[in-house]
C-alpha positions as CSV (number, residue, x, y, z in Angstrom):
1,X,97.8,178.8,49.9
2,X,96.3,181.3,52.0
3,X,92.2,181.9,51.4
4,X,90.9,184.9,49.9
5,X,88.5,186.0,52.7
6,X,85.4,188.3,52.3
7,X,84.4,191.3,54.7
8,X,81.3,191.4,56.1
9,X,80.0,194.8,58.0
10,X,76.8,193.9,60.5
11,X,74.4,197.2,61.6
12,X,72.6,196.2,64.2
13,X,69.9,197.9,66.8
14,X,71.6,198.2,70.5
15,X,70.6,194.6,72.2
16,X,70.2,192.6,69.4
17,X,73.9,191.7,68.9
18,X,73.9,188.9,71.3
19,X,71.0,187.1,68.9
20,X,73.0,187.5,66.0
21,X,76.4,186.1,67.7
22,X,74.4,183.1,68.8
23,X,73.5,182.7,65.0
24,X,77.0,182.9,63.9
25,X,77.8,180.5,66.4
26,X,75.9,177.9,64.8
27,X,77.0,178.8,61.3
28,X,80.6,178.6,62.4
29,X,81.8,180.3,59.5
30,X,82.6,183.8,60.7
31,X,85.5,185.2,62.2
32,X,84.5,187.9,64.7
33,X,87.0,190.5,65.9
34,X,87.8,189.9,69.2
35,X,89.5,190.8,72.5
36,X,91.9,188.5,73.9
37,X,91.9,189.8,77.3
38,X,90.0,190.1,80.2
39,X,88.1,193.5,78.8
40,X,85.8,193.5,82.5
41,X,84.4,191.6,85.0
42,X,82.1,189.2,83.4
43,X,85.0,188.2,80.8
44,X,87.7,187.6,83.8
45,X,85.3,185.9,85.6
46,X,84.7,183.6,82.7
47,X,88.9,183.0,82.5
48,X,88.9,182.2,85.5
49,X,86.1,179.6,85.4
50,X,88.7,178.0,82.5
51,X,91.3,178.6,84.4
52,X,89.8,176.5,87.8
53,X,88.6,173.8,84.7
54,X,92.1,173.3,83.1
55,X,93.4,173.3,86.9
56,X,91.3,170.2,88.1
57,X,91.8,168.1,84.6
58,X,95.0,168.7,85.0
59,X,95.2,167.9,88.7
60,X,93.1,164.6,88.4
61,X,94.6,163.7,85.1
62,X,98.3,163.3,86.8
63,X,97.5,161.9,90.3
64,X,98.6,158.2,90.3
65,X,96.1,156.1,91.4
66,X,97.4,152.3,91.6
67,X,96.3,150.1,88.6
68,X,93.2,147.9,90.4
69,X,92.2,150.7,92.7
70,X,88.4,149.7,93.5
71,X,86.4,153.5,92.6
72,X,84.3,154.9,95.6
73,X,81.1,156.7,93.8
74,X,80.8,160.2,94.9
75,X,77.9,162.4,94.3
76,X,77.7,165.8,93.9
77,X,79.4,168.7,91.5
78,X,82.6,167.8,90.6
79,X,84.1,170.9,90.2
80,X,83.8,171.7,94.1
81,X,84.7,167.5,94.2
82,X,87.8,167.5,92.8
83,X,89.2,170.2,94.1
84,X,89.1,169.1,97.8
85,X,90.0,165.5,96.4
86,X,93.2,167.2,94.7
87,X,93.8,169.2,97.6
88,X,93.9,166.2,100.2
89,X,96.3,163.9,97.6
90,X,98.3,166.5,97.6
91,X,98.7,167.0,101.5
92,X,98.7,163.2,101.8
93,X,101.7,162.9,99.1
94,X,103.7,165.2,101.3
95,X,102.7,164.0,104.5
96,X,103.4,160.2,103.9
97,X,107.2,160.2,103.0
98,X,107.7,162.8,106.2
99,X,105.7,160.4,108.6
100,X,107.9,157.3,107.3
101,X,111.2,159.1,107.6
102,X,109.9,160.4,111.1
103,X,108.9,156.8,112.2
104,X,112.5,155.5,110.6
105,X,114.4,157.9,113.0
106,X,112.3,156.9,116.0
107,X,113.3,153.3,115.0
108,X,116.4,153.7,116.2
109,X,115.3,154.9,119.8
110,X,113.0,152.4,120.4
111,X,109.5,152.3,122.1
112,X,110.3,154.7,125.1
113,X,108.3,155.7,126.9
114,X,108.1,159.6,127.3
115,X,106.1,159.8,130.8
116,X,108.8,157.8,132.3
117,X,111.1,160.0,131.1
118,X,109.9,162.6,132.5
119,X,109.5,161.0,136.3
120,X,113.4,160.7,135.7
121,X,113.8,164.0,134.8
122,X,112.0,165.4,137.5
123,X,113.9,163.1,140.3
124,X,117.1,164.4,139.2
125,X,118.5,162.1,136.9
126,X,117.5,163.3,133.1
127,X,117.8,161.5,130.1
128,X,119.4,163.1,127.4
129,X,119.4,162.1,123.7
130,X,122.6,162.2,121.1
131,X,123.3,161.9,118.0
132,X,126.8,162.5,116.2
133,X,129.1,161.4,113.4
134,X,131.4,158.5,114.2
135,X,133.9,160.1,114.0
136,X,132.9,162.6,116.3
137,X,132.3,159.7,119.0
138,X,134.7,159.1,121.6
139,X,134.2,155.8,123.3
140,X,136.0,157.1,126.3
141,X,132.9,159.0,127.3
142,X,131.7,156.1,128.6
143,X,134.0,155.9,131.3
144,X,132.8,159.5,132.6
145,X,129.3,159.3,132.3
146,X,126.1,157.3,132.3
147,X,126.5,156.2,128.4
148,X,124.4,154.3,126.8
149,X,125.1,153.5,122.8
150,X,121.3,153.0,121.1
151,X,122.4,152.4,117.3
152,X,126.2,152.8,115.3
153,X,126.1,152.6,111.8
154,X,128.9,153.5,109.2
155,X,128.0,157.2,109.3
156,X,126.7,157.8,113.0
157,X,126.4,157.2,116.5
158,X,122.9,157.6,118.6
159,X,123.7,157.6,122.2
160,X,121.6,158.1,125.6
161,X,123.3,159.8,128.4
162,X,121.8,159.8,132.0
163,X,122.1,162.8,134.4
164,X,125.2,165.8,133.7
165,X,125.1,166.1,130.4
166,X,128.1,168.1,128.6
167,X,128.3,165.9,125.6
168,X,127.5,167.4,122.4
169,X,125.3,166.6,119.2
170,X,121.9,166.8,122.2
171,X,119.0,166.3,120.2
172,X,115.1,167.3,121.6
173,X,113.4,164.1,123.3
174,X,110.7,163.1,120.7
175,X,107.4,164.3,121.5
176,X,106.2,160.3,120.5
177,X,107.7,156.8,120.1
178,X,107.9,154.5,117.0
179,X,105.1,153.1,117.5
180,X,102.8,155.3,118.3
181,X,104.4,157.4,115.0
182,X,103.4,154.2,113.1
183,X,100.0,154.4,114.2
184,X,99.5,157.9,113.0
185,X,101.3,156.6,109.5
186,X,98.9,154.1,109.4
187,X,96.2,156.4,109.8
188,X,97.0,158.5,107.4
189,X,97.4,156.0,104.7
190,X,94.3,154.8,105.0
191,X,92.9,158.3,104.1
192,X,95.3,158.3,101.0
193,X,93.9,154.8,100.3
194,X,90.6,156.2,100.9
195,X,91.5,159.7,98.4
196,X,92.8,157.7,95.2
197,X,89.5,155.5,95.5
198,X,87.6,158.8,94.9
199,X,89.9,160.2,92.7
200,X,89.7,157.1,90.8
201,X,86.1,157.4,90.7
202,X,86.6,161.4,89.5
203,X,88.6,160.6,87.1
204,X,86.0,158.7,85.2
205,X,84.2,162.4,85.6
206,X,87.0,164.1,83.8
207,X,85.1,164.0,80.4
208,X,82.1,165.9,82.4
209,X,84.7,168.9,83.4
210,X,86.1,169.1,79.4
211,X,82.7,170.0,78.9
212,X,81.9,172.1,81.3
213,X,85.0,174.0,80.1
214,X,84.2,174.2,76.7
215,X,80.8,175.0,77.3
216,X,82.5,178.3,79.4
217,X,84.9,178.6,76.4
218,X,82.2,179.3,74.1
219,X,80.4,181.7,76.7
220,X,83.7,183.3,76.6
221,X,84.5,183.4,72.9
222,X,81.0,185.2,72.5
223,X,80.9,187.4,75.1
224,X,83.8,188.8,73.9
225,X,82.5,188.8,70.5
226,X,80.0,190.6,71.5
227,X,82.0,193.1,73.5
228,X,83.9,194.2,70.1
229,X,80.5,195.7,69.0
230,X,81.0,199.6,68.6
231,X,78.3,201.8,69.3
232,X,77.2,204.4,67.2
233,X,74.0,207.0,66.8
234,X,74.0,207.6,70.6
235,X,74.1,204.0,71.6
236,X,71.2,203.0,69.4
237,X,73.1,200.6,66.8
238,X,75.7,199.3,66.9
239,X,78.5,197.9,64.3
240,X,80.3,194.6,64.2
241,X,82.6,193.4,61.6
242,X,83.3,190.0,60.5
243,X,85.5,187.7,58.3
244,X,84.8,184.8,56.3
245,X,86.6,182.9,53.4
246,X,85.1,183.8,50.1
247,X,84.8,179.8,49.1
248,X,81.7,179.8,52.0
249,X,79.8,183.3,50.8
250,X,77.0,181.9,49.4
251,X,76.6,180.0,52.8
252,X,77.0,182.9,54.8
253,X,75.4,185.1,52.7
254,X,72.1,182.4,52.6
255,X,72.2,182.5,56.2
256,X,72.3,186.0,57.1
257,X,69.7,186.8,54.4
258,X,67.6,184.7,56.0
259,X,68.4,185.4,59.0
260,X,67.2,189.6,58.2
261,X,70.4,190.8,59.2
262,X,71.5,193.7,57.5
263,X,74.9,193.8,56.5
264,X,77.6,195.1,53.9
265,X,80.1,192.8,52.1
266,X,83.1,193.6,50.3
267,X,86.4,192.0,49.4
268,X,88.8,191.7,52.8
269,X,91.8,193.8,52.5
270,X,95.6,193.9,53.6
271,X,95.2,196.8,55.6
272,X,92.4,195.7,57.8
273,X,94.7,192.9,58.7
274,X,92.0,189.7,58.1
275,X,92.4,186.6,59.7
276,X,94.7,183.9,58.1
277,X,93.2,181.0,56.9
278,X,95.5,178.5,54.9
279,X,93.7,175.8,51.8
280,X,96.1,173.4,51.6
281,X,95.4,169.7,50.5
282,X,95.3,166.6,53.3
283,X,99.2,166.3,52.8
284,X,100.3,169.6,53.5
285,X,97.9,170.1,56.5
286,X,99.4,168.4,58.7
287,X,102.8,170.7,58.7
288,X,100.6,173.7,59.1
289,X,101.3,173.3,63.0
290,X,104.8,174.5,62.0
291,X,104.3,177.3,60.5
292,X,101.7,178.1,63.1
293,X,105.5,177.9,65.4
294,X,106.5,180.5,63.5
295,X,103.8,182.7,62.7
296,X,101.3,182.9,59.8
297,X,102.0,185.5,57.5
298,X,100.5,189.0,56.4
299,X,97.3,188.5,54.3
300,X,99.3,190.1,51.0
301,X,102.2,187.6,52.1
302,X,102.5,183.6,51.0
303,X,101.9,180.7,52.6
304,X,105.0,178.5,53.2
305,X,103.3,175.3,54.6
306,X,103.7,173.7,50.9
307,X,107.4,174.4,51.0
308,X,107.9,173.1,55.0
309,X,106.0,170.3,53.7
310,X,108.6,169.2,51.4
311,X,111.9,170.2,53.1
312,X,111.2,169.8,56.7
313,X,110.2,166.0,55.8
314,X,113.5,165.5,53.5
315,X,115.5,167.1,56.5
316,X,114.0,165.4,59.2
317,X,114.6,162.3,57.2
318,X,118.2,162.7,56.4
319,X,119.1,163.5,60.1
320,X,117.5,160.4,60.8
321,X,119.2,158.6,58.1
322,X,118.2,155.3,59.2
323,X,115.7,153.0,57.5
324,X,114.8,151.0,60.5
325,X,114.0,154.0,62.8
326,X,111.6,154.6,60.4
327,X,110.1,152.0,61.2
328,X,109.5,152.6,64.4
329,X,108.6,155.9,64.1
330,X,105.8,154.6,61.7
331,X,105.0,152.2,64.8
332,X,104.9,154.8,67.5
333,X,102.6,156.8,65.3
334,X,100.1,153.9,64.7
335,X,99.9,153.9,68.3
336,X,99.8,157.6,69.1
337,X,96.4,157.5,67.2
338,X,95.0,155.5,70.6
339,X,95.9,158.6,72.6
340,X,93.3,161.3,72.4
341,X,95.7,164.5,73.4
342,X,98.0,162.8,71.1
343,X,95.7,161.3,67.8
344,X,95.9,164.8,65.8
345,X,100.0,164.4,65.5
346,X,100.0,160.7,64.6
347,X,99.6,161.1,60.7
348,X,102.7,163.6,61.1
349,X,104.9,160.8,63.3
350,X,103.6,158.3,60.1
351,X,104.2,160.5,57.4
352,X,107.9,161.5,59.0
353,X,108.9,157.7,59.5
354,X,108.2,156.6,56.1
355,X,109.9,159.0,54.7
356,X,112.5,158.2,57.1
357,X,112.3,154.5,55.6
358,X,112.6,155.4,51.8
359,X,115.9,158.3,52.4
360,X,117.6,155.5,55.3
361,X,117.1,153.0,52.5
362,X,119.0,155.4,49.8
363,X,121.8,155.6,52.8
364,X,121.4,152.1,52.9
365,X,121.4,152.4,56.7
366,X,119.1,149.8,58.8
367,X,119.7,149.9,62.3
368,X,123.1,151.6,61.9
369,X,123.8,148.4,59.9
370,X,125.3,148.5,55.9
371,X,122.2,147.0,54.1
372,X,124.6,147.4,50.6
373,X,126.9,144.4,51.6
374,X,123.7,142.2,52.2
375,X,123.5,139.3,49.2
376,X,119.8,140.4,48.4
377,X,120.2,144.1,47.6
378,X,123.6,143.0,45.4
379,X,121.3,143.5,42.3
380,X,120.4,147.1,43.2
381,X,122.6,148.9,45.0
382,X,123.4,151.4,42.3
383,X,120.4,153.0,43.7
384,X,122.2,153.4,47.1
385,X,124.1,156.7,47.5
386,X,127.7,156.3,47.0
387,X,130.4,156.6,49.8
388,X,132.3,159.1,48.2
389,X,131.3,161.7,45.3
390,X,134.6,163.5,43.9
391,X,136.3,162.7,46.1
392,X,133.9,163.5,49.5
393,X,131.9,161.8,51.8
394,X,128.5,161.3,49.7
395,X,126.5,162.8,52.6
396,X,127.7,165.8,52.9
397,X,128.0,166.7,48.8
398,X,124.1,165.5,49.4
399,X,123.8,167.9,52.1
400,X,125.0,170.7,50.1
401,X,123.1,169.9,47.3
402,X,119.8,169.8,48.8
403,X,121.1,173.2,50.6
404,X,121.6,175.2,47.2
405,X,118.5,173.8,45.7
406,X,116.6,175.2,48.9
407,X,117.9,177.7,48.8
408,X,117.9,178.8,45.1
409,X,114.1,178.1,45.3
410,X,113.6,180.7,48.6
411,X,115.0,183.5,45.8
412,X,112.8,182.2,43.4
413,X,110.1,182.4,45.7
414,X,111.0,186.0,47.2
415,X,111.4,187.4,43.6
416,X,108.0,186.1,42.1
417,X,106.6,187.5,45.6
418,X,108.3,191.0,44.9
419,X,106.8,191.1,41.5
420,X,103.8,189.9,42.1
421,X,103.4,192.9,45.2
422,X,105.7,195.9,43.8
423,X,105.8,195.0,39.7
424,X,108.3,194.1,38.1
425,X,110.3,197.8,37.5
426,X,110.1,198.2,41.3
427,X,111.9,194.4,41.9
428,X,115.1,194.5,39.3
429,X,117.4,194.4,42.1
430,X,115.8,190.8,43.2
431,X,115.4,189.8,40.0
432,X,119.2,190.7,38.9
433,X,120.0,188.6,42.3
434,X,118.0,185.7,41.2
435,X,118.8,185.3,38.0
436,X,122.6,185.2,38.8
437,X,122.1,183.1,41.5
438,X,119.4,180.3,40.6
439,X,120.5,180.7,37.1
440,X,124.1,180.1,37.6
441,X,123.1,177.3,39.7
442,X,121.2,175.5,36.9
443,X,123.5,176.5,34.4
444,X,126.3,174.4,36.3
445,X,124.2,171.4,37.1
446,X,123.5,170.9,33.4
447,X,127.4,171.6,32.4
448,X,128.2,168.7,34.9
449,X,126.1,166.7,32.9
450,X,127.9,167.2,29.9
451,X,125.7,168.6,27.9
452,X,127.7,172.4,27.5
453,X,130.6,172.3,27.1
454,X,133.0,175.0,29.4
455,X,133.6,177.3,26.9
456,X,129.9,177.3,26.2
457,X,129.3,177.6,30.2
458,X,131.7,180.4,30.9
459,X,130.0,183.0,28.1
460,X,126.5,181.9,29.6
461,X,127.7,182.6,33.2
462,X,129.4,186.0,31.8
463,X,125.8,187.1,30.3
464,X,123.8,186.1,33.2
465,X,126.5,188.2,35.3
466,X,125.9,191.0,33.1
467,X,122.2,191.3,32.6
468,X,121.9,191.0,36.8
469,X,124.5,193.7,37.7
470,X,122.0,196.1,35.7
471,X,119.3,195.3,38.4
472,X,121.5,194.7,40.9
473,X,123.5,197.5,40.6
474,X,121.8,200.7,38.7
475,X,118.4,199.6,38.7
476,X,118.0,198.3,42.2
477,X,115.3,201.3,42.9
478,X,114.5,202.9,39.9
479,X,113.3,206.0,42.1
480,X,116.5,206.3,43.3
481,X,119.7,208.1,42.3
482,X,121.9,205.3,40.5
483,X,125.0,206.1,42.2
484,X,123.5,205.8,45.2
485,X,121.7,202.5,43.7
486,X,125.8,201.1,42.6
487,X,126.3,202.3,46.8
488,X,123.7,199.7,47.9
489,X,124.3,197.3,45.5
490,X,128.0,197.2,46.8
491,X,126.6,196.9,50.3
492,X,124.5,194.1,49.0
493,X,127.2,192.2,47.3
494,X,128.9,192.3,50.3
495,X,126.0,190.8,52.3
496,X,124.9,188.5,49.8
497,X,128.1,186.4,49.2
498,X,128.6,186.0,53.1
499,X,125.6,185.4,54.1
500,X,124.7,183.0,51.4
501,X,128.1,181.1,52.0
502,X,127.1,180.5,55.8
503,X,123.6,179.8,54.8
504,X,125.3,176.8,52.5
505,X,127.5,175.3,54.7
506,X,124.2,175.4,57.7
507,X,123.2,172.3,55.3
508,X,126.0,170.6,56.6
509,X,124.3,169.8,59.9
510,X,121.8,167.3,58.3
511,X,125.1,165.1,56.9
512,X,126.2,165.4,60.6
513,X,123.6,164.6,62.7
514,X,122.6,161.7,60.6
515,X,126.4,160.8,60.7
516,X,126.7,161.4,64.3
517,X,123.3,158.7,64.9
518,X,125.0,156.3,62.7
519,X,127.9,156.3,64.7
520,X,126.6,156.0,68.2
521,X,124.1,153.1,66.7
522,X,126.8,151.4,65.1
523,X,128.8,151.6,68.4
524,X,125.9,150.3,70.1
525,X,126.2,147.5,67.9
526,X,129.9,146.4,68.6
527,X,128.9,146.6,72.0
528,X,126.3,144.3,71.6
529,X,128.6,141.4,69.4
530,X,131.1,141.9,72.1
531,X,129.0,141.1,75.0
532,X,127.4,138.0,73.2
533,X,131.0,136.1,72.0
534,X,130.5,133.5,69.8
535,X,126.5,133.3,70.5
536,X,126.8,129.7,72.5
537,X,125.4,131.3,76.0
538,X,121.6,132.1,75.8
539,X,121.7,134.2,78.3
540,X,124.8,136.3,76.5
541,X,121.8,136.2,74.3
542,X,119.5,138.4,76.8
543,X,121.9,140.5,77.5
544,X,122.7,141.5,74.3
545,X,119.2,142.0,72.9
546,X,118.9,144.7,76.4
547,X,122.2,146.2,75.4
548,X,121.1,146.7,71.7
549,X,117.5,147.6,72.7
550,X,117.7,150.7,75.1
551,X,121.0,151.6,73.3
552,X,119.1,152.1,69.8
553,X,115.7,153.6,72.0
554,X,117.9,156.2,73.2
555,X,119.8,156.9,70.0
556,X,115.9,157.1,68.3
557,X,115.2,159.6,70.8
558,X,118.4,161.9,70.6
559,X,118.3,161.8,66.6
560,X,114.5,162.4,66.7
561,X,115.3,165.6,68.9
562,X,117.5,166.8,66.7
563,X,116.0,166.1,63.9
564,X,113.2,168.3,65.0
565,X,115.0,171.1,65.9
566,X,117.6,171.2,63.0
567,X,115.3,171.0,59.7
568,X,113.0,173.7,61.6
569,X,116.3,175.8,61.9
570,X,116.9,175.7,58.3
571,X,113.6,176.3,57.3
572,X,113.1,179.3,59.5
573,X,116.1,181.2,59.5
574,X,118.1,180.1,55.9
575,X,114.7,179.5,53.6
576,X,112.3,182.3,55.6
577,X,114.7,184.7,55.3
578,X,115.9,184.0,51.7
579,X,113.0,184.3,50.9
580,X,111.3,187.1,52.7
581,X,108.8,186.0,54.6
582,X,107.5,188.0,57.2
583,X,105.0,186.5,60.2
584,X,102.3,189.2,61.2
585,X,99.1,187.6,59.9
586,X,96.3,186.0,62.7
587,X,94.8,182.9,62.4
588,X,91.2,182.5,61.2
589,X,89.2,181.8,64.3
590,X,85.1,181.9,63.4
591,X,82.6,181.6,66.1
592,X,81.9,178.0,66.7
593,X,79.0,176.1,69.0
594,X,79.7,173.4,71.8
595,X,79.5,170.8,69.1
């Protein structure tokens, strides 16, 4: 849910804003409007200091520095450090592969010697250097001129010819021999050695530059703070305002009381545009980083973490569809907690991959392998979702269901929303559309059940049908003329029953993708018995557990891409806009220390 968040108005003598912001700071508590671009000088200066920062960690954080590479201490600041360290692996990563090609070439020439080339060519008899394809190559040459063949391969043909020259493929005498390129390789790669031992030793400084940064970060984040002050009585106060989420007011309000700041406080409103701040419980944080994706939403809007919470974990599982996958998804995230950049999204990984486990268990899919022929689950597998459900493949009537009931609850949602902001008079045409919708929905699920009967279920259908063409049709805007409210209510009708069809049948995807990873696992699998026979070679054996290993890694990674993307779809294009949700709120960002 999103936090209700208090307003807090700060007067202040010219000068003494910078004190207070440095109190805030510390509190942590207050979200201070800010700029988000360079507003002069001293602010760009201070992005660019971050920018240099991110730069370097970057830089020292992907050169490859050989596992057992002894560091060579160096002393001295490690910003100006690094950067020539980064600078010089660079040059030396480029320069290495171009020496050893160069020296490969001048393999094939041999150790010549250039001065005596020269005496040659000034006694008359020059020394000219070829190189051509082979098919190019006419051996007859050789009977003309003073041919010499240095090195054929499959490809080409290098080839010295002594004195007239009209040969073609001539190619510039090298300004060096092999080995003296060699020498000069050598030398250079004993620099590079020389580099990665003090980037190795940098590297173990990298935690020193992350704070450096942050420590410019919050420089930053004040200064421009500070810079939203707005001057008033001829520059001799000046005004800030603040946010801060009304559960923390009697902090804040301790604070600044003691702090003999004078300030005004009200209650935050929607045209001020406050910061966002969701108060959700451990579970549903973590899928706030989606809806981050997306955009939080207005501060008069809803929060629809709770609801991704629930449906983008159900989706994600079904794509997956696989109880074993889960598994390893649960693995990887046990060890993403080990990575720092990585720990935040490991309860996420966990979370999807048991879920993952229970819905690939209802599929009774483990490793693209039928778990409901196995003897031990013989005692339970009505709990296993059947092949077929009237007559169609039980993962896509599952599919669809779960659609509908997504669906049905994004109206449900957008018309308690419309109530709750316009009153219910002003939100008849959503209501009319709900009730015939949702309602006609539940109505049907309970006549499968055999509790109405059809009779009974027609007449209920007829009277929902009835009550929501009043809203939908007359009533749609009560401020409105009603025939042009029947005019838009036609043009709604229209819109509603082919949009909502398509919306439906986008469900479908999750019954294919999980399909189209059970397919390509199970193939996998065949492949697999096929290469190992009867079982009687062990080293069939090897080959079979590679073949089934990196065949299933590779399907885990495809399904967990589109499992991903897909349930993300659904939620932001077929629930958000079902709905009504609307991004155009900012997220809640208080001044914080260092610490």
């Amino acid at each position: 849910m999103i936090a209700k968040m208090t307003r807090y108005s700060f007067i202040l003598m010219n000068g003494e804003q910078a004190g207070l912001l440095e109190k805030l700071q510390q509190l942590g508590l207050v979200d201070i409007t800010r700029s988000v671009k360079p507003i002069d000088g001293q602010s760009e200066q201070l992005m660019g200091e971050i920018e240099l920062l991110d730069g370097l960690i970057h830089g020292l954080q992907h050169a490859r520095v050989p596992e057992g590479t002894e560091p060579e201490y160096i002393d001295g600041d490690i910003v100006r450090l690094a950067g020539g360290l980064i600078m010089r692996y660079s040059e030396d990563s480029v320069e290495i592969p171009q020496l050893e090609k160069e020296v490969e070439n001048l393999r094939a020439w041999g150790n010549f010697d250039r001065g005596m080339l020269t005496c040659l060519s000034e006694a008359g008899v020059p020394v000219h250097l070829h190189i051509l394809p082979r098919k190019a190559f006419q051996p007859a040459w050789a009977q003309d001129y003073a041919l010499s063949i240095i090195e054929s391969d499959k490809s080409h043909v290098r080839f010295v010819v002594a004195g007239e020259d009209p040969l073609p493929g001539e190619i510039p005498v090298p300004a060096c021999n092999a080995t003296q390129k060699e020498q000069e390789l050598e030398k250079r790669k004993k620099h590079f050695q020389q580099v990665l031992r003090r980037i190795a030793s940098a590297q173990e400084r990298i935690p020193e530059l992350e704070r450096r940064r942050q420590e410019v970060l919050s420089k930053l984040d004040l200064y421009l703070a500070g810079a939203a002050a707005v001057p008033a009585a001829e520059d001799t106060i000046v005004t800030l305002v603040g946010y801060a989420p009304t559960d923390s007011d009697a902090s804040v309000r301790l604070f600044l009381d003691q702090s003999g700041v004078f300030y005004l406080r009200e209650e935050a409103k929607v045209e001020e545009n406050p910061p966002i701040e969701f108060k959700n419980n451990r579970f549903v944080k973590m899928f706030e980083v989606l809806t981050d994706m997306y955009g939080r939403p207005a501060y008069d809007g809803f929060d629809p973490t709770p609801f991704i919470a629930v449906f983008f974990l159900l989706f994600f599982a079904l794509c997956m569809g696989d109880a074993g996958y889960g598994l390893v998804l649960i693995g990887a995230g046990l060890l993403l907690r080990k990575v720092p950049s990585f720990k935040d999204m490991a309860p996420l990984v966990v979370t999807l991959g048991a879920a993952t486990v229970v819905v690939g268990f209802f599929l009774h899919t483990f490793f693209s392998i039928d778990i409901a022929q196995w003897a031990c689950f013989a005692g339970i597998r009505g709990v296993f979702l059947p092949d077929e459900i009237a007559g169609y493949a039980g993962g896509m009537v599952l599919s669809l269901i779960v659609g509908v009931v997504h669906l049905s609850l994004a109206m449900m949602v957008k018309a308690i929303h419309a109530v709750r902001l316009n009153g219910f008079a002003a939100s008849l045409g959503t209501l009319g559309w709900t009730l015939l919708i949702v309602g006609s929905v539940i109505v049907g699920a309970i006549s499968l059940t055999g509790v109405l009967s059809s009779e009974l279920t027609k007449w209920i259908i007829i009277a929902l049908g009835v009550v929501s063409a009043i809203g939908i049709f007359p009533l749609n805007n009560i401020k409105r003329n009603k025939l042009a409210n029947v005019g838009l209510g036609l043009w709604d009708t229209y819109q509603m029953v082919t949009g909502l069809l398509g919306d439906v049948l986008s469900y479908l995807r999750l019954y294919a993708l999980g399909l189209a990873g059970s397919m390509l696992g199970m193939a996998f699998n065949d492949m697999g018995r096929m290469v190992l026979g009867d079982g009687s070679n062990i080293v069939l054996w090897i080959f079979f557990i590679l073949l089934v290993l990196i065949g299933h890694t590779l399907n885990i990674a495809m399904c967990a891409l589109g499992a991903f993307v897909h349930p993300l779809r659904l939620n932001f294009l077929e629930f958000f806009k079902n709905s009504g949700y609307e991004a155009g709120g900012r997220k809640f960002n208080p001044l914080t220390s260092n610490e």
